[in-house]
Structures are given as structure tokens and as C-alpha cells.
N, C-alpha and C positions, 0 to 999 in steps of 0.2 A: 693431336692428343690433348695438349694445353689447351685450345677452344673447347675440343668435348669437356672437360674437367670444368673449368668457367663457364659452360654452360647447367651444367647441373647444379655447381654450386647455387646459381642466380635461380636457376627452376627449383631447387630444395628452398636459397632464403624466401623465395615468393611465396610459394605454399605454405610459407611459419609464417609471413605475414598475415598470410588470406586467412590461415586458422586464429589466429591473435584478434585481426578484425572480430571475426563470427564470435566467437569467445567474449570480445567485447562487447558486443551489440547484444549479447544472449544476457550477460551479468548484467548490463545496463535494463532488460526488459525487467527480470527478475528483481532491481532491486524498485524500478518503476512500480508492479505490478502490489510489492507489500508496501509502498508508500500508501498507493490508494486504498490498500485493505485496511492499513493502521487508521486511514484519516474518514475510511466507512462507519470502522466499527468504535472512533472518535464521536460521530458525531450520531449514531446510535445511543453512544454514552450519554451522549447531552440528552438526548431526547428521553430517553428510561430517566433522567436525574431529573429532568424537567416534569415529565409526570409526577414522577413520585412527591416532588416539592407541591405539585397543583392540589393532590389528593391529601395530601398533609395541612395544605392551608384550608381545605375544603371541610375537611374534620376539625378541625379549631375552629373554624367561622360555625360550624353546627353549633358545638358545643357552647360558642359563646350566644349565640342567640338562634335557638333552638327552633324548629319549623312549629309553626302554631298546631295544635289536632285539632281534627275533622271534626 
């Protein structure tokens, strides 16, 4: 009867392990998954900031010396 009872115990702590694992492995993907969104839509940022400074210095350069007319 004490063998059956230590064996369940061991086969219940196993299973809290194996679920702990998975549980781990799941939060680790997930926090994986919005690093790379955060460090996408980083460097989307850069690019939209970068344009917009291109177009900015693009109209100041008009302004200061103006296309000749036709």
C-alpha cells in the first residue's frame, strides 16, 4: 500500500513538473514573440522618422534655392 501511495505521489510530482516545463517554454515563446514585434515596429519607427526628416530637408533645400522654370 505504501509503494502504491509513493508511487502516485512521484507520477502526480512528475506531471506538476511536465506541466511547469510546458508553461515555461509557452511564456518564454510569448515573451520571445513581442520582443521581436516591439524591435519590428522599432524600427518601422526609424524608417517613417527617417523619411519624414528626408522630406523635411527636401522642402527647405526647395525653398532655399528654388527649381529654375521652364
Amino acid at each position: 500500500m505504501l509503494v502504491a501511495l509513493v508511487g502516485l505521489v512521484l507520477i502526480l510530482l512528475s506531471g506538476r513538473c511536465v506541466y511547469a516545463q510546458i508553461e515555461a517554454d509557452r511564456q518564454a515563446e510569448i515573451a520571445r514573440t513581442r520582443r521581436a514585434q516591439r524591435q519590428a515596429q522599432a524600427r518601422i519607427n526609424r524608417m517613417a522618422a527617417s523619411a519624414i526628416h528626408q522630406m523635411i530637408d527636401t522642402a527647405r533645400r526647395s525653398r532655399i534655392d528654388p527649381p529654375s522654370p521652364r
